[in-house]
C-alpha positions in Angstrom: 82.8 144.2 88.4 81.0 145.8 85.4 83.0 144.6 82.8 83.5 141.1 84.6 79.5 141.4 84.5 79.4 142.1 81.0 81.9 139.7 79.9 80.4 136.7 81.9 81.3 133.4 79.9 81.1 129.2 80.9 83.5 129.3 83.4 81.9 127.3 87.1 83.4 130.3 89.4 84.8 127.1 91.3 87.9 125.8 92.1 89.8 123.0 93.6 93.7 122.4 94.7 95.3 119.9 94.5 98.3 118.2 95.3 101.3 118.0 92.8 101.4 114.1 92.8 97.6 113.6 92.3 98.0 114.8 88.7 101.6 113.5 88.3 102.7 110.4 89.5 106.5 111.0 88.3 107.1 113.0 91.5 106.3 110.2 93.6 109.1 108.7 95.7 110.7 105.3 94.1 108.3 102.9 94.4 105.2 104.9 95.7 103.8 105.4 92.1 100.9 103.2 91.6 99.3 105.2 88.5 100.9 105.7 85.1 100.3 109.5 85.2 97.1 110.8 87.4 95.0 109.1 90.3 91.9 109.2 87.9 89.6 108.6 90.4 90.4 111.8 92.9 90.4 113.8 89.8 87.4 113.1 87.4 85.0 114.2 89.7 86.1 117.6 89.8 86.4 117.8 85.6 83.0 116.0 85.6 81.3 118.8 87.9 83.1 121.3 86.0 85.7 122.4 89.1 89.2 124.0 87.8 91.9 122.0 89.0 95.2 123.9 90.2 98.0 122.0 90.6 100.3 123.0 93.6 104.3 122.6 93.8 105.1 119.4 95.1 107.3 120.5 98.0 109.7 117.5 98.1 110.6 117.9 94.7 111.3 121.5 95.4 113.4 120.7 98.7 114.5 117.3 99.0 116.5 117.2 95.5 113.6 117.1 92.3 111.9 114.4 91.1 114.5 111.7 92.5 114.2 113.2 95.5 118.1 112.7 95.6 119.0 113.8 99.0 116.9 111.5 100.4 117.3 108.6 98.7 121.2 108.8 98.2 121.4 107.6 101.8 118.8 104.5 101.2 120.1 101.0 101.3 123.4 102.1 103.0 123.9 100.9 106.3 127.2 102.3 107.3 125.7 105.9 106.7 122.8 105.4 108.9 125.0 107.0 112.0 125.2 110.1 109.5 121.7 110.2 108.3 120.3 110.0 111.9 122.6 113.0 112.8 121.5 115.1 109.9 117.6 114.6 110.3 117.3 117.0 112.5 118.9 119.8 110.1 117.2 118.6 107.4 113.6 118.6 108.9 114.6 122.3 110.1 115.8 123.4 106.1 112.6 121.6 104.8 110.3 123.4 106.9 111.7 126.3 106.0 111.4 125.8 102.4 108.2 124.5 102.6 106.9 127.5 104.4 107.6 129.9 101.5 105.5 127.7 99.1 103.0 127.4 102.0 102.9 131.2 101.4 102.9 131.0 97.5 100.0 128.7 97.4 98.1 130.8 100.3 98.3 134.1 98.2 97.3 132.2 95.0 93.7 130.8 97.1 93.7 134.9 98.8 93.4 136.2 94.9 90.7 133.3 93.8 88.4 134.4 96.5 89.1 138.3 96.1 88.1 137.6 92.4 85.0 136.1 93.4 85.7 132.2 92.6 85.0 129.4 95.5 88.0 127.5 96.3 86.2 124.4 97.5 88.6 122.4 98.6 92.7 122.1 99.1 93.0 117.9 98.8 96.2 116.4 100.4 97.4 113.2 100.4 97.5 110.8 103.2 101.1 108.9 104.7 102.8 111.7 103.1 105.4 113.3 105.5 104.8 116.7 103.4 100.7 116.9 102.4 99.3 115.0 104.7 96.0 115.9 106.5 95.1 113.7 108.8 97.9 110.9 108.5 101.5 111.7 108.2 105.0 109.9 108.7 107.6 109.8 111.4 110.1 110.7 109.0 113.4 109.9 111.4 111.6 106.2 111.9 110.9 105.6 108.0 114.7 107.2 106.6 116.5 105.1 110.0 114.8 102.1 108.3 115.2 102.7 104.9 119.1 103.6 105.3 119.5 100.6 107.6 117.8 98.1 105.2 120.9 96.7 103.0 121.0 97.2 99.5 120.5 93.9 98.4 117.4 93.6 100.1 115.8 96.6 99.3 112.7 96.6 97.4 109.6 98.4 96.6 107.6 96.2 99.3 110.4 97.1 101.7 109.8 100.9 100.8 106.1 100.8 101.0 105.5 98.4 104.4 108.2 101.0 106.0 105.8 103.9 105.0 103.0 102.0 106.6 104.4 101.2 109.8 105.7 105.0 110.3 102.2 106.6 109.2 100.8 108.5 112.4 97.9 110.9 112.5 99.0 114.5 112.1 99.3 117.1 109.0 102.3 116.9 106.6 105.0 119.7 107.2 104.0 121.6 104.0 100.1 121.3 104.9 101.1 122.3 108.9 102.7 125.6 106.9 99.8 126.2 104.1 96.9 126.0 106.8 99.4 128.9 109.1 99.6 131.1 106.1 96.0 130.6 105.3 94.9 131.7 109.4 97.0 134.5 108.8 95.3 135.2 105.5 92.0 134.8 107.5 90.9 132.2 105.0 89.3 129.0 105.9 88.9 126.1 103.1 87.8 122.5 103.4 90.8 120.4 103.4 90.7 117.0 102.2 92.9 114.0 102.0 93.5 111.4 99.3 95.2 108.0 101.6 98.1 107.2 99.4 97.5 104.0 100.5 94.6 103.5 98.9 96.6 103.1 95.7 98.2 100.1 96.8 97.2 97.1 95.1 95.2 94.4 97.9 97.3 91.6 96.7 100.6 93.7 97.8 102.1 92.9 101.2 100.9 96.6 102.1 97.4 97.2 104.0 94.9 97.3 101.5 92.5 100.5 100.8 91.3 103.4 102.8 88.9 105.6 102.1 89.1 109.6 101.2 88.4 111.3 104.5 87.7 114.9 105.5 89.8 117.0 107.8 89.4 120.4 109.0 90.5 123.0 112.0 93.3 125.7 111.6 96.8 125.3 113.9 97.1 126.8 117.0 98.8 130.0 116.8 
């Protein structure tokens, strides 16, 4: 503490974290990227208030395949697989879980040694209709890959893509943030947690509902 004390320099002693896809677009899904690179507008007002921005792993790209998200989307536009997919949901919501759980735990120890150093982590921001970091709105992911396997190739599209992710987003946290908030309880750590609507992104002129607003969610799972 006394050398901290004596080495004190500009740094704000807070920090935010944020999910993967709000600095980098690329790991969207095809045809959920609405930025070039970063959504500007969740980001900016942390630099401009002088709050460090960590980045966490985007989970899908660590489970479902990287950045293509290949063992998902494989199965899209193919019909006479949808028997297939619909049998291997199941498994694959199990092995995701699991794989998002040890991230969950990576992340959770990275916020545990913020605060034992002294820095404010103010806020963990998710994003909205995703089926991983969701806070308060999430997707039925057998509904959204039944329809997006059953949906012919020919007629698939990136409207088709994004009015299927509307009409399965429900309220409920993301797999990954159901995980990070258990290993944070356990941790006996409590941080806001905030949520970005991805489909705020969406343009009004799309076929897609228009935008929503950033909303605040909060409470710990039930043990």
């Amino acid at each position: 503490v006394e050398v901290r004390r004596a080495l004190a320099d500009e740094r704000s002693g807070r920090v935010v974290m944020v999910s993967h896809c709000l600095l980098n677009e690329h790991t969207r899904y095809p045809g959920g990227a609405f930025r070039p690179g970063a959504v500007t507008e969740v980001i900016e007002p942390y630099l401009r208030d002088g709050v460090g921005i960590c980045q966490m792993p985007c989970p899908e790209q660590t489970a479902w395949g990287g950045v293509g998200k290949t063992n998902v989307v494989r199965f899209w536009g193919r019909p006479r697989l949808r028997w297939l997919a619909r049998v291997c949901t199941s498994t694959f919501l199990v092995y995701t879980r699991l794989r998002y759980r040890g991230l969950a735990r990576r992340v959770a120890r990275s916020i545990a040694d913020y605060h034992a150093n002294g820095i404010e982590v103010v806020g963990i921001v998710g994003v909205g209709a995703s089926p991983s970091c969701g806070v308060a709105t999430t997707l039925d992911v057998p509904a959204v890959l039944d329809g997006l396997v059953g949906c012919p190739l020919d007629r698939l599209d990136r409207a088709v893509v994004n009015d299927a992710v509307s009409a399965a987003t429900r309220p409920g946290a993301g797999i990954f943030t159901d995980e990070l908030d258990r290993a944070l309880c356990r941790r006996g750590l409590d941080v806001a947690r905030l949520e970005h609507d991805l489909r705020s992104e969406w343009p009004r002129n799309s076929r897609s509902p228009g935008a929503l607003p950033v909303s605040i969610a909060g409470g710990r799972p039930t043990e």
